[in-house]
KEKE-3310 file (N, C-alpha, C; in steps of 0.2 Angstrom, whole numbers, plus 5000, padded with zeros to 4 digits):
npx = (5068:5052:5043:5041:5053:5054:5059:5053:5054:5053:5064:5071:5066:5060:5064:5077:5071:5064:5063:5053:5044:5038:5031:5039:5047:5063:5078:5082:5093:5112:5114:5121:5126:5117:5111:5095:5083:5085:5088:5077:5068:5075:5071:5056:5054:5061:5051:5040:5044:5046:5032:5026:5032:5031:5024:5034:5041:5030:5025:5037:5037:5024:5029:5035:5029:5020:5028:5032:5022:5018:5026:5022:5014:4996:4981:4974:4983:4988:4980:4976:4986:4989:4977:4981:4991:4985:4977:4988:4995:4983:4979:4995:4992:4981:4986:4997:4992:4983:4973:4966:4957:4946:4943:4939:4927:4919:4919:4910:4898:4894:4893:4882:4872:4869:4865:4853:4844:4842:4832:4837:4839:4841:4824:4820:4824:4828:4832:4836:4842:4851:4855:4864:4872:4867:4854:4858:4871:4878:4871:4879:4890:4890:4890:4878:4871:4861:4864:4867:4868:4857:4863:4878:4882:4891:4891:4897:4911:4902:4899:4910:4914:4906:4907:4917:4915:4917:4906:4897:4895:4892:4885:4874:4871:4859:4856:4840:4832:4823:4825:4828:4836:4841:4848:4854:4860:4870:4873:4885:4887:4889:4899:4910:4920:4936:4952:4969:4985:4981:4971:4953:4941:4927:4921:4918:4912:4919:4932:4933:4935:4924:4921:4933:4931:4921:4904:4891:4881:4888:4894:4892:4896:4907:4924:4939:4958:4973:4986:4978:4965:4956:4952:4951:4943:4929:4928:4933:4924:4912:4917:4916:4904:4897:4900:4890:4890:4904:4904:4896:4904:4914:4926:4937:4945:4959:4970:4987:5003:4995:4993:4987:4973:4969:4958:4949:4943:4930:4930:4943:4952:4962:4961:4972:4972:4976:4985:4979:4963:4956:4942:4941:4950:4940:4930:4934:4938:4924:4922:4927:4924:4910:4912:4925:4922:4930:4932:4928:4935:4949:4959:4971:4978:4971:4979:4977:4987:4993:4989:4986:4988:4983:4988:4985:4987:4987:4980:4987:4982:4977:4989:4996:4986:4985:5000:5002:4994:4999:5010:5004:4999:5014:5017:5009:5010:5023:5022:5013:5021:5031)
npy = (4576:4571:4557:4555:4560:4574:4590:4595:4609:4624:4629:4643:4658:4672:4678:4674:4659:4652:4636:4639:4647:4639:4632:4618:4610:4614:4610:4596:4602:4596:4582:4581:4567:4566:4579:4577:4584:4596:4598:4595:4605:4615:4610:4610:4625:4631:4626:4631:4645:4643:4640:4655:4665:4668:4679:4691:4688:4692:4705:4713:4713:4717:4730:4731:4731:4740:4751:4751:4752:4764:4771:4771:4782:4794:4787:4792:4803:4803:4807:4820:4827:4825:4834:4845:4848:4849:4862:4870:4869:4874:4888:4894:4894:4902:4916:4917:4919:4930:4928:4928:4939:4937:4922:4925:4932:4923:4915:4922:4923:4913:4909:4921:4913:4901:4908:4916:4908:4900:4912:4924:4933:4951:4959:4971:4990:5003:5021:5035:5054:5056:5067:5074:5062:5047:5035:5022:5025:5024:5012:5003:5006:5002:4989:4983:4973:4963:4949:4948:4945:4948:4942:4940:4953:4965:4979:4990:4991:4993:5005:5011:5013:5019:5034:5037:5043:5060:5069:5063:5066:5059:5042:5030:5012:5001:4983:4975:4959:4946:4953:4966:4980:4996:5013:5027:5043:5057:5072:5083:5100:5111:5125:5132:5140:5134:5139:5133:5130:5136:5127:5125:5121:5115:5115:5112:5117:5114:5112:5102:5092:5094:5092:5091:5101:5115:5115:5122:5127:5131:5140:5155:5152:5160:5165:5157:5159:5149:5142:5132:5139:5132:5127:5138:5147:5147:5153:5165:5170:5171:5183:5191:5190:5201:5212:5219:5226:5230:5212:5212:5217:5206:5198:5190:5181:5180:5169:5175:5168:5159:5167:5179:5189:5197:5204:5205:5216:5216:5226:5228:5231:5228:5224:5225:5218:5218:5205:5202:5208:5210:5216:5228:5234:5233:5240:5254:5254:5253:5264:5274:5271:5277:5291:5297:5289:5279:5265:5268:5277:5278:5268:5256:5248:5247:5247:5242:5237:5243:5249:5263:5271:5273:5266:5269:5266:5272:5269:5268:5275:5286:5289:5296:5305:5313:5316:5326:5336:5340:5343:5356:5364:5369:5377:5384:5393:5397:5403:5415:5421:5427)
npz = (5001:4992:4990:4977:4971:4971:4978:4996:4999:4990:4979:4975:4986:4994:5004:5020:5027:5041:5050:5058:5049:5045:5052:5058:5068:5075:5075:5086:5099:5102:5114:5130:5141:5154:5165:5159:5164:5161:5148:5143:5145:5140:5127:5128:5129:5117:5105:5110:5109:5095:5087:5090:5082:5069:5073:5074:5062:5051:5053:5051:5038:5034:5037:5027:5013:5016:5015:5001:4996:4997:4989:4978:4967:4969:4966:4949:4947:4936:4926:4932:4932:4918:4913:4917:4910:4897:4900:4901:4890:4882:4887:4887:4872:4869:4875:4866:4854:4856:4859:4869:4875:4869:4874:4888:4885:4880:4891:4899:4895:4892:4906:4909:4901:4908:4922:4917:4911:4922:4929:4931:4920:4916:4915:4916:4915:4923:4921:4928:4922:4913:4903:4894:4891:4879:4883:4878:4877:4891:4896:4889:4892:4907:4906:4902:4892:4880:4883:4896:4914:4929:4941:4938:4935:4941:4952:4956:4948:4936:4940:4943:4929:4923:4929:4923:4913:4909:4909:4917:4934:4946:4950:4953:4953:4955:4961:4957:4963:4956:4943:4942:4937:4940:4937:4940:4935:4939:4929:4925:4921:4906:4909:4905:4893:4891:4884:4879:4874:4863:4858:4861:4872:4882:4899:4915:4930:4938:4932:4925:4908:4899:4882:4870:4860:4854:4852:4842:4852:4864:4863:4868:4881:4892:4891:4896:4900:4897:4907:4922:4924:4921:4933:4941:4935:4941:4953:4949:4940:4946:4956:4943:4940:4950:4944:4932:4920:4917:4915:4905:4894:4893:4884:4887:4901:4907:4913:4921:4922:4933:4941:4943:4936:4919:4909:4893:4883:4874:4865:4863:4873:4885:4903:4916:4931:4949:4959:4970:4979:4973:4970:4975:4962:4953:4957:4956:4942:4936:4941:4937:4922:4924:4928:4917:4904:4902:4896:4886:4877:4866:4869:4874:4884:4902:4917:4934:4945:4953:4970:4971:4960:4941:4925:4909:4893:4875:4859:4845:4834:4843:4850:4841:4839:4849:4851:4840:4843:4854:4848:4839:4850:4856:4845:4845:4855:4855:4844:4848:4860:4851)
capx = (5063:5045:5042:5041:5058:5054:5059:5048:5051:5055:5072:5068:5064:5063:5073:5079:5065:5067:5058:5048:5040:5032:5029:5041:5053:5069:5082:5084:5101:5115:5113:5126:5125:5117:5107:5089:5079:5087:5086:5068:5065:5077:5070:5050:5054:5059:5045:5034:5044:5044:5025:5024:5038:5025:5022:5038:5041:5026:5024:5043:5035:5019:5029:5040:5024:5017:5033:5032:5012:5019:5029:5017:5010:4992:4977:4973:4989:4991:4974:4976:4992:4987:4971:4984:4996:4980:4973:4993:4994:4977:4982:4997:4990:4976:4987:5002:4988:4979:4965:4962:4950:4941:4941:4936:4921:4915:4917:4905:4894:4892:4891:4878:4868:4867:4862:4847:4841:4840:4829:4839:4840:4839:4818:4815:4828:4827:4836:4836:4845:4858:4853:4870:4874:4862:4854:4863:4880:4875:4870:4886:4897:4889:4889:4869:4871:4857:4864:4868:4862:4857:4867:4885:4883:4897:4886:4904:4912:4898:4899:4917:4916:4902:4911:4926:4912:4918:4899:4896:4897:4890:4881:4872:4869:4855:4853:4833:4833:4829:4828:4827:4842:4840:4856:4852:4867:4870:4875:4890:4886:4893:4902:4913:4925:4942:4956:4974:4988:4977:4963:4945:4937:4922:4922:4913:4912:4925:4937:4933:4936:4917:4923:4936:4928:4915:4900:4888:4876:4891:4896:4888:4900:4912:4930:4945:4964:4979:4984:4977:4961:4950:4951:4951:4938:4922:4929:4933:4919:4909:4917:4915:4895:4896:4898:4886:4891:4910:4903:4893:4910:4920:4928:4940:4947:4964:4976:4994:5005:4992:4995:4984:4970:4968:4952:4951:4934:4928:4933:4950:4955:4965:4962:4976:4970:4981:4985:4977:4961:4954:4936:4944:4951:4937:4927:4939:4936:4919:4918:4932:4920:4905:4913:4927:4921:4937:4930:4925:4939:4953:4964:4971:4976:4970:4985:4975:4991:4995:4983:4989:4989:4979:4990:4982:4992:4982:4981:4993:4982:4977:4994:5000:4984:4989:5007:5001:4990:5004:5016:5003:5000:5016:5018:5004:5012:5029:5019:5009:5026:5034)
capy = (4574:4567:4550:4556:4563:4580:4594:4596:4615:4625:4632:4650:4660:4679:4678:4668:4657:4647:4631:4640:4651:4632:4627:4614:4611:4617:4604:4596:4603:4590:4583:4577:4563:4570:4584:4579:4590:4603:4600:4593:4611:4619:4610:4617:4634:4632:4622:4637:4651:4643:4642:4660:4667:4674:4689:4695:4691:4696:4715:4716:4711:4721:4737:4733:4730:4747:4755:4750:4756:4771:4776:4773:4788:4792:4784:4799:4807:4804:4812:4826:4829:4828:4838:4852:4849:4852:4867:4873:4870:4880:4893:4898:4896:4911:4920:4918:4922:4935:4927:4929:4943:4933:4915:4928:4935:4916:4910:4925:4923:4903:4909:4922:4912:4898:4911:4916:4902:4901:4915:4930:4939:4957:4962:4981:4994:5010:5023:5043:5057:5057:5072:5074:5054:5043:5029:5015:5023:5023:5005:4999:5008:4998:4983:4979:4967:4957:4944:4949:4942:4953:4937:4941:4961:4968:4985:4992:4990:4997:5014:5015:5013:5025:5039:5037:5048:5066:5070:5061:5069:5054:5036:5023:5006:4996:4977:4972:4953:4943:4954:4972:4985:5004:5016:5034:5048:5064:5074:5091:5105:5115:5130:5137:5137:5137:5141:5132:5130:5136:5121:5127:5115:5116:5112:5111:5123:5111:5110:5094:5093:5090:5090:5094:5104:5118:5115:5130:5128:5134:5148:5160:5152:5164:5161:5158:5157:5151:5136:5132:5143:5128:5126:5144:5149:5144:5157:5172:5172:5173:5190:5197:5192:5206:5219:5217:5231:5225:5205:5214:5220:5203:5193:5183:5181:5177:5171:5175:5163:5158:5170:5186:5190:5202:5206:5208:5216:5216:5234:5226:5235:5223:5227:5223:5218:5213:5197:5201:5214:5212:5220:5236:5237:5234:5245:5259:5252:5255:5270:5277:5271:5280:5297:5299:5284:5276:5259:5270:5281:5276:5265:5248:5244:5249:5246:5243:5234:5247:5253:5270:5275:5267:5268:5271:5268:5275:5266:5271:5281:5291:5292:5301:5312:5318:5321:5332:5339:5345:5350:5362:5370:5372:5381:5392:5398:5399:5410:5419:5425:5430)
capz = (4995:4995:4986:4970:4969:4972:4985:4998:4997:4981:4980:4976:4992:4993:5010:5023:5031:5046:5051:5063:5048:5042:5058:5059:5074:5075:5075:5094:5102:5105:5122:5133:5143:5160:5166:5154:5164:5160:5140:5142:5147:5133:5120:5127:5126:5109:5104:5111:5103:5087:5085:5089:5076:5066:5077:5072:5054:5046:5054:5048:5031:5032:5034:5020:5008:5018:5012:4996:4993:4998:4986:4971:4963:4972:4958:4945:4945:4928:4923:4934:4927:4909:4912:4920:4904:4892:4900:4903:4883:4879:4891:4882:4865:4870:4877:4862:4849:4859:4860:4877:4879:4866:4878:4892:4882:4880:4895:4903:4891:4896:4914:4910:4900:4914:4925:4912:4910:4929:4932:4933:4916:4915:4912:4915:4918:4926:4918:4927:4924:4910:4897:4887:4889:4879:4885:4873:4880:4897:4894:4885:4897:4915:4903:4902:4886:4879:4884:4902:4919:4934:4945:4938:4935:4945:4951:4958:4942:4931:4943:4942:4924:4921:4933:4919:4908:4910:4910:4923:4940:4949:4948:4955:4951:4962:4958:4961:4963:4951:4937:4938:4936:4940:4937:4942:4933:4938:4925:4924:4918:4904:4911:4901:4886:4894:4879:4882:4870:4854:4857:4866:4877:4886:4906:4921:4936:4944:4928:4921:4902:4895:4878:4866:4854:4857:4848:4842:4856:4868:4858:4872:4888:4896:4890:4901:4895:4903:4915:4927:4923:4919:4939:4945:4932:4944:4957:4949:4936:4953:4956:4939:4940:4952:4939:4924:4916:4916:4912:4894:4886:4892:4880:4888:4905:4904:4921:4920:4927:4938:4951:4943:4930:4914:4907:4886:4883:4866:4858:4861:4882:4891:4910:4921:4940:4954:4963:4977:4983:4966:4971:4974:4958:4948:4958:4952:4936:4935:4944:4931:4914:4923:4927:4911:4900:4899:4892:4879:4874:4861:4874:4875:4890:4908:4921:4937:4947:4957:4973:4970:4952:4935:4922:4902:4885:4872:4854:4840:4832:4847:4853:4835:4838:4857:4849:4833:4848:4860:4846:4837:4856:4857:4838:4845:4860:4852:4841:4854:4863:4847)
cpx = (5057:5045:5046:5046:5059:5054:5051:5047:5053:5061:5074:5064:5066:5066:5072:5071:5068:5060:5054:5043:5034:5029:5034:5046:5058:5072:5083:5092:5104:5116:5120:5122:5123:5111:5101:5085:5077:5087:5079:5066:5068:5071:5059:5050:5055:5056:5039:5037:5043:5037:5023:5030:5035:5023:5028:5042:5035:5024:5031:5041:5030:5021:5035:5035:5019:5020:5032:5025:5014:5022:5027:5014:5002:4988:4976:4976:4990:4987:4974:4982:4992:4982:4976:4988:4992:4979:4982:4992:4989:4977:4986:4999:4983:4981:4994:4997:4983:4972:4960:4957:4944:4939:4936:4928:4916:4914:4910:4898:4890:4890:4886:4872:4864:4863:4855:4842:4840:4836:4831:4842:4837:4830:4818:4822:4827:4832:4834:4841:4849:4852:4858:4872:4865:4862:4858:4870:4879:4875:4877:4892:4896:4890:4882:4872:4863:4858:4866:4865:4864:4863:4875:4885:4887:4893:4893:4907:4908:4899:4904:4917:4913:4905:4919:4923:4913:4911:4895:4897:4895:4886:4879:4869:4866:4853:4846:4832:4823:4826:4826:4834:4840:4846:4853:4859:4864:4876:4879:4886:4889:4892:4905:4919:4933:4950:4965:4979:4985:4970:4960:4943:4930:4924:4916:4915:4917:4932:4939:4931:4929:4920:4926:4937:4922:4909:4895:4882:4882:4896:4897:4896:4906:4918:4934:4951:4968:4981:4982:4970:4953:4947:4947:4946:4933:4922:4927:4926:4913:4909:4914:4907:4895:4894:4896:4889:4898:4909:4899:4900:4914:4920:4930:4942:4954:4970:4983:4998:5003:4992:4987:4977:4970:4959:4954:4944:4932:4927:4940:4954:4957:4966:4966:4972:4976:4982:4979:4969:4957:4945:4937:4948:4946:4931:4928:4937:4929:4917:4922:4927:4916:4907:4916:4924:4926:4936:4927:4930:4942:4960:4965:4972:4976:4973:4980:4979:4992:4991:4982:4990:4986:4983:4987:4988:4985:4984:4985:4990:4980:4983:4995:4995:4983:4996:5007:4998:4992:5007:5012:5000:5006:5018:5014:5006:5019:5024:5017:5015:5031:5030)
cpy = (4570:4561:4550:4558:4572:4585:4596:4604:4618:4631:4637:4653:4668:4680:4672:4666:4651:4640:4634:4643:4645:4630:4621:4616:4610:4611:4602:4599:4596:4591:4578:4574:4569:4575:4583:4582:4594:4603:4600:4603:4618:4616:4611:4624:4633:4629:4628:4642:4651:4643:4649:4666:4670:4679:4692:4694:4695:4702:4717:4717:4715:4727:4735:4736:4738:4752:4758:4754:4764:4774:4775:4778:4787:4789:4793:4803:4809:4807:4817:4830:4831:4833:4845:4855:4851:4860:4872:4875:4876:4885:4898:4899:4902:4915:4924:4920:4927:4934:4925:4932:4939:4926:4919:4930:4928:4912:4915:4925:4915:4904:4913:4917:4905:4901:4913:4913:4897:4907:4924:4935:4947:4959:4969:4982:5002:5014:5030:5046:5059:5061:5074:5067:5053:5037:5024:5017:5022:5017:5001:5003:5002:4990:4979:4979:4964:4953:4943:4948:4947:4948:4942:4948:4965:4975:4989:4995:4994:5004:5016:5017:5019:5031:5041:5043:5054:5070:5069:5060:5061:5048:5031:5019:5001:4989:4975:4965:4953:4944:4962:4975:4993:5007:5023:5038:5056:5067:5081:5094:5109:5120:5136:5136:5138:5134:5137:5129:5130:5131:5125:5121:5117:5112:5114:5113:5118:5109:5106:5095:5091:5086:5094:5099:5108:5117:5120:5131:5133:5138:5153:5159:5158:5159:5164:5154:5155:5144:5138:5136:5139:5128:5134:5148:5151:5154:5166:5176:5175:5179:5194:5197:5200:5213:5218:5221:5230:5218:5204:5215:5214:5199:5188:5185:5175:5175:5169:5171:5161:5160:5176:5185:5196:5200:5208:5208:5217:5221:5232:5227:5230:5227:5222:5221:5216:5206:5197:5208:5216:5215:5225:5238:5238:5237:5253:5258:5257:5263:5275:5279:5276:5289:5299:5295:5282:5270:5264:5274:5275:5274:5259:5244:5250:5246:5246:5240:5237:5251:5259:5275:5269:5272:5267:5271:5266:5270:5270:5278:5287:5293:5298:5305:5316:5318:5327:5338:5345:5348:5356:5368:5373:5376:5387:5396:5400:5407:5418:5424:5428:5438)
cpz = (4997:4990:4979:4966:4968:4977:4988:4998:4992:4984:4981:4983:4990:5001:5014:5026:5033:5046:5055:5060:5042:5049:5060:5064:5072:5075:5085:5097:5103:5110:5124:5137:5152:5160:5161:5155:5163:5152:5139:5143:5142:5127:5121:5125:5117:5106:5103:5106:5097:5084:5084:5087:5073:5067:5076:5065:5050:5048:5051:5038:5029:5030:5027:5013:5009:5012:5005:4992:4994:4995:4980:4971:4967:4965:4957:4944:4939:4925:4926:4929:4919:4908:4913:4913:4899:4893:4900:4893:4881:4880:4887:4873:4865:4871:4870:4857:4849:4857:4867:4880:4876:4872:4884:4891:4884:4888:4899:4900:4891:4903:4914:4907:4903:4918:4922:4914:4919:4933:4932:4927:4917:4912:4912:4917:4918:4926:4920:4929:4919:4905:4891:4884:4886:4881:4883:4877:4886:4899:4895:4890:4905:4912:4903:4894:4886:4882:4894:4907:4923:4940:4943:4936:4940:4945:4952:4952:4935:4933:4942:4933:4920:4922:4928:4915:4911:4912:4915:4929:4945:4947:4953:4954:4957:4956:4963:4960:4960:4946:4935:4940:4936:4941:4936:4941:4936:4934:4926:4919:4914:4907:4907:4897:4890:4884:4884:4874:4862:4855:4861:4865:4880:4892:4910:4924:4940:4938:4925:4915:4899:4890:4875:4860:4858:4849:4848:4848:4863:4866:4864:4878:4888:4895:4894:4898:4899:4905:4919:4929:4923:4930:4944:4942:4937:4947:4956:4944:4941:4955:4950:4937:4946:4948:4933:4918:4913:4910:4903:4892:4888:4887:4881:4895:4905:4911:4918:4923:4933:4944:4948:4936:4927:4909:4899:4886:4876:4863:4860:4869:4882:4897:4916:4926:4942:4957:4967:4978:4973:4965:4970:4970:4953:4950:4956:4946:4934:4937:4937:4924:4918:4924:4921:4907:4896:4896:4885:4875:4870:4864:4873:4882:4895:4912:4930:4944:4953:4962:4973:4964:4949:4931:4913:4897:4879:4866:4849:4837:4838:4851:4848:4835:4843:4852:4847:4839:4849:4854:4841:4843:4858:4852:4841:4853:4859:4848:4845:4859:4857:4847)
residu = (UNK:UNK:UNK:UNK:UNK:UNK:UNK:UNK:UNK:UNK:UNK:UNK:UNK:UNK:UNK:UNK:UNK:UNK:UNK:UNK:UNK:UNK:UNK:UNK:UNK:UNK:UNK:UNK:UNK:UNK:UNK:UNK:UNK:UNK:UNK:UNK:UNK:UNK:UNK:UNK:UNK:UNK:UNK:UNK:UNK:UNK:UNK:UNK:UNK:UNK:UNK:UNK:UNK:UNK:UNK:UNK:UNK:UNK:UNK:UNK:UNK:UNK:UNK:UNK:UNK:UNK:UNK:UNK:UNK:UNK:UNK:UNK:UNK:UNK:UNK:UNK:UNK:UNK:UNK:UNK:UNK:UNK:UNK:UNK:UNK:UNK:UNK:UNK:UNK:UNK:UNK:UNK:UNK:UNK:UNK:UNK:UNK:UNK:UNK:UNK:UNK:UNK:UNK:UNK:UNK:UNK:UNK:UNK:UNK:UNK:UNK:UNK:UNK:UNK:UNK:UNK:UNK:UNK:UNK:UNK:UNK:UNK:UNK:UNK:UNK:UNK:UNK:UNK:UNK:UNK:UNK:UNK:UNK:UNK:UNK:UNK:UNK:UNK:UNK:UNK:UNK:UNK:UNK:UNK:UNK:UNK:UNK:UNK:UNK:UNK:UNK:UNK:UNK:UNK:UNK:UNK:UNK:UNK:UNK:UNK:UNK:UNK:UNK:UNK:UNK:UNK:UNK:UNK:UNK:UNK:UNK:UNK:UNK:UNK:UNK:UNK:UNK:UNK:UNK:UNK:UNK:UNK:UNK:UNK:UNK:UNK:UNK:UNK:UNK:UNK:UNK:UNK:UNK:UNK:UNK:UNK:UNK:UNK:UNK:UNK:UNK:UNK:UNK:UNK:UNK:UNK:UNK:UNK:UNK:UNK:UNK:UNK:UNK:UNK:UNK:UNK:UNK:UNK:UNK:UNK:UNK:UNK:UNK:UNK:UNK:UNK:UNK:UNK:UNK:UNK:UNK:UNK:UNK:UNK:UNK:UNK:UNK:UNK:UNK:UNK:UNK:UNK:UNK:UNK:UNK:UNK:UNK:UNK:UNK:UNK:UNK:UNK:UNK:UNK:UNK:UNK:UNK:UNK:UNK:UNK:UNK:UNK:UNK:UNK:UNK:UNK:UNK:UNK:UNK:UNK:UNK:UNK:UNK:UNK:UNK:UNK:UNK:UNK:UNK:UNK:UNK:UNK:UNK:UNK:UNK:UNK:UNK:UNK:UNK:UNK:UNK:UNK:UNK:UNK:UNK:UNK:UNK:UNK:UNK:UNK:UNK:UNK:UNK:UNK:UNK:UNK:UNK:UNK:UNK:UNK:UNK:UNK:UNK:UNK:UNK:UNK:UNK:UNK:UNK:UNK:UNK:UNK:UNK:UNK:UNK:UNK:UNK:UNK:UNK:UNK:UNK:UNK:UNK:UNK:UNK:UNK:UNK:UNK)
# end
């Protein structure tokens, strides 16, 4: 105790401490009578070591206090965390209330009008080629908006989406920095009405559906029936430009399970052809109308299957008047030999 009645040190300690971590000397060892040399020489080393005790508590003590700082959370945690736990919330309340494409809309619409306002809104647009598309769809399919910048205009994306138009054989979209846009279409060609489970469509020399509907401008196109016809159309209509004469009576062009075609000309014929070698039948054809004028007799169909024979079945009423025909030749020769 110090004068005053009070310890000199306080009671509480968070661990052991020795006299050497005050500075203070050890206690001296008990000496025996003899040998003082040799204490005198114990009791310097511990003298020394004691002043320099320090070097090895307080590193033992720094890594604790290390240790310790080390297993605190880093700073921010708790605002990162809540910012993630907001945006996690917001997240799936668009996605629960399908307001997602909606957030989506807004955010690109933030993004374009940053861009804008930076330089690079859309001024001119160069627009050639489209004749059945108009401009406005054109437009609204690449996504050219009012409100759209030439910056975030995905030109990829607009050509794939244009190319979804059936109409639309080809596209390209060029971005001119910083603010023109040119999109150049090549347009399909109506071809011809191709007929498939009762519906007529219109298509194009390569089978691509135009549209679902014929409207009265394409009255006129060459009709083909069938599966698969929309495709094989191009080819064979190609043959039957050969013969004009043929190409005026056709009505419709019809492929039969995809292997073969038949011919229906408009007084009603239907003309057989083959699989295969189909020039050389309707060479025959033709050469047939201009010697007896079998497109023009009272026939239905012309059998031209076989390389070797063209087979003829006549209409009902011209069968019943070849019947009455034969059996009044044969009354007149029965007669004749009586």
């Amino acid at each position: 105790m110090d004068g005053g009645g009070c310890l000199d040190q306080p009671l509480t300690r968070s661990g052991p401490v020795t006299a050497e971590e005050f500075g203070a000397q050890a206690p001296a060892p008990h000496r025996s009578r003899g040998g003082g040399d040799l204490w005198r020489g114990v009791d310097a080393a511990q003298t020394f070591t004691g002043r320099f005790a320090w070097t090895k508590v307080y590193p033992r003590r720094l890594a604790r206090w290390r240790s310790r700082i080390m297993q605190l959370p880093p700073p921010g945690l708790g605002i990162a965390a809540s910012i993630l736990l907001l945006a996690a919330t917001l997240g799936y309340g668009a996605v629960a209330g399908e307001h997602l494409p909606a957030l989506i809309d807004w955010a690109k619409d933030v993004r374009d009008v940053a861009a804008n306002g930076a330089g690079f809104r859309i001024a001119a647009i160069s627009l050639t080629g489209p004749k059945e598309v108009s401009r406005e769809e054109v437009l609204t399919v690449a996504g050219v908006t009012g409100r759209a910048s030439l910056l975030f205009l995905d030109a990829d994306a607009a050509r794939t989406r244009l190319l979804a138009n059936p109409w639309i054989a080809d596209a390209a979209v060029l971005k001119l920095y910083p603010d023109r846009l040119q999109i150049t279409i090549t347009e399909r060609q109506a071809f011809a009405l191709w007929q498939k489970d009762g519906r007529v469509g219109v298509i194009a020399s390569d089978g691509t559906v135009l549209e679902p509907f014929v409207e009265r401008r394409y009255v006129g196109l060459p009709l083909v029936v069938g599966k698969g016809a929309e495709r094989a159309a191009k080819d064979f209509l190609a043959v039957i430009d050969h013969y004009p004469d043929i190409r005026a009576q056709l009505r419709a062009s019809i492929l039969v399970a995809e292997r073969r075609w038949n011919l229906r000309l408009a007084n009603g014929i239907d003309v057989r052809l083959p699989e295969t070698d189909v020039t050389t039948a309707l060479d025959r054809l033709v050469q047939l109308d201009r010697d007896k004028k079998l497109l023009s007799r009272d026939v239905t169909m012309v059998d031209l299957r076989l390389p070797d024979r063209v087979t003829v079945r006549l209409s009902d009423a011209a069968a019943q008047a070849r019947d009455e025909a034969l059996a009044a030749n044969r009354k007149k020769k029965k007669g004749g030999d009586a």
